[in-house]
Steps between C-alpha positions, in 0.01 A plus 500: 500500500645852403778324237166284309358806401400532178746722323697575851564846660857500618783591286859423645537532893120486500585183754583778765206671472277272503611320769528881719124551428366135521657505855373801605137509317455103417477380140217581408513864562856515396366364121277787492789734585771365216243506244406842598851576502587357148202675372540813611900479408397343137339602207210644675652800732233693582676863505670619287797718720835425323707466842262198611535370109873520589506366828636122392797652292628738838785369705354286753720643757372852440171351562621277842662853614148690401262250774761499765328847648153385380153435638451106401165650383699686208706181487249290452358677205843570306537119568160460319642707214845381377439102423588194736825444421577932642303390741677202635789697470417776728334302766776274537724786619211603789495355839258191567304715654401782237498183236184410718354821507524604173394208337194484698421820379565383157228268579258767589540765298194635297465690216745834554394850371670565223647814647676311798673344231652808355566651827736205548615464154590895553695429819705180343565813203675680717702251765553286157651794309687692764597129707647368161628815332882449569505186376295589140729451181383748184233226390342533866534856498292477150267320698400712760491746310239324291347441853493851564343655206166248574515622849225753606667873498492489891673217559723537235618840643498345813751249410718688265558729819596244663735423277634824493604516832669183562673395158444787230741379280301205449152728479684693254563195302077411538403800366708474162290219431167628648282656240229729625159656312679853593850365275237483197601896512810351340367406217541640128185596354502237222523202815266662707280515192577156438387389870173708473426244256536215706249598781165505567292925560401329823846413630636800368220739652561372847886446502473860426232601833772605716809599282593857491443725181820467349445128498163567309654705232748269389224266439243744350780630275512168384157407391268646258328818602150375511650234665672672789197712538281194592807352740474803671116505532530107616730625721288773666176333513670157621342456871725387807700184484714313700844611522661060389220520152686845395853299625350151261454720196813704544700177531306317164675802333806445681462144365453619137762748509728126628326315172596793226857511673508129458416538161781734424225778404616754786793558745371536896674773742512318817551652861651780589734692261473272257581572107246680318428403094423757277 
């Protein structure tokens, strides 16, 4: 039986999932779907999108609210995504009849393109973040806006506008504690010098792609001028590449910038009108 298994696969609750699947796939099947669940939910997630990463630790009734307007197709998958004992959670609160259906799908759903996933994990961004905003203390609003600076730019501006339009008070608290590539402008010299030092030519060359000039020259001012002349050059000769690599490398210097600030060895400008050091 399901409980003998070596090393089991439910955590708490994991009673009323198992039971919802076994009855509507049989046991058999249903083992096959809580392992896949636990491993998928475990050590091994296979993408690497912080939202899904973060999926167990969201209110559950944020979630439950979330699948009421859903296809039991996107159910079924989130469901697949945020361990057994979300799982049982959410189902419970479904009728009999969607418990059925989505849990058969469970049990017959394939490998998924890794770019339905973010398409979904974008959508839960935005009905997560603007569903939940007026309940978010200061450490949630520190949150998203951790969430938003991984976003891609388009979403991200997508969301903050949002935002804007139905509780900017609270967007104006988000972007205090967003920090962009562009706030790097607000950098002394001696911390952007500092930075240059923790990032790779090949990060820097393409976070740099699409960034107007005077973006450039605080950089170039920065660096040696033999070295500067060859960023440039890198720059130029660099052939065409997709818009999320030039958003990866902007945010590993993001993520430096984070690590030096960390380490007391610079001061970050966040958001809009924030202080400048000099």
């Amino acid at each position: 039986t399901l409980a003998r298994q070596k090393g089991g696969v439910l955590p708490v609750q994991g009673d009323a999932l198992k039971n919802l699947i076994v009855k509507a796939a049989g046991e058999e099947t249903a083992h096959d779907i809580l392992i896949s669940i636990e491993r998928t939910a475990g050590k091994g997630k296979p993408y690497s999108n912080p939202l899904i990463q973060k999926l167990q630790e969201i209110d559950p009734q944020i979630l439950i609210d979330f699948t009421r307007t859903e296809h039991p197709q996107t159910i079924a998958l989130i469901l697949s995504y945020v361990g057994a004992e979300q799982a049982a959670n959410i189902l419970e609160t479904l009728s009999p009849e969607m418990q059925g259906d989505i849990v058969k799908r469970m049990a017959t759903l394939k490998s998924v393109p890794h770019e339905v996933i973010e398409d979904i994990a974008k959508t839960l961004e935005k009905e997560i973040i603007v569903g939940g905003i007026s309940d978010l203390q200061p450490g949630g609003i520190t949150m998203v806006a951790e969430v938003m600076n991984r976003m891609n730019r388009n979403t991200e501006n997508a969301v903050m506008k949002s935002l804007d339009d139905a509780v900017p008070e609270i967007a104006a608290e988000i972007r205090k504690k967003m920090f962009t590539f562009e706030d790097i402008l607000k950098l002394d010299d001696r911390s952007i010098q500092e930075l240059l030092r923790e990032v790779t030519t090949e990060d820097l060359g393409r976070a740099l792609k699409i960034v107007d000039e005077e973006m450039r020259a605080v950089i170039f001012r920065n660096m040696s001028k033999r070295g500067a002349e060859m960023l440039k050059e890198d720059i130029e000769m660099m052939p065409p590449i997709r818009l999320s690599e030039i958003e990866k490398s902007q945010r590993m210097i993001i993520d430096a910038a984070k690590k030096l600030e960390s380490e007391g060895k610079l001061v970050l400008g966040r958001g809009e009108g924030g202080d400048q050091f000099v």
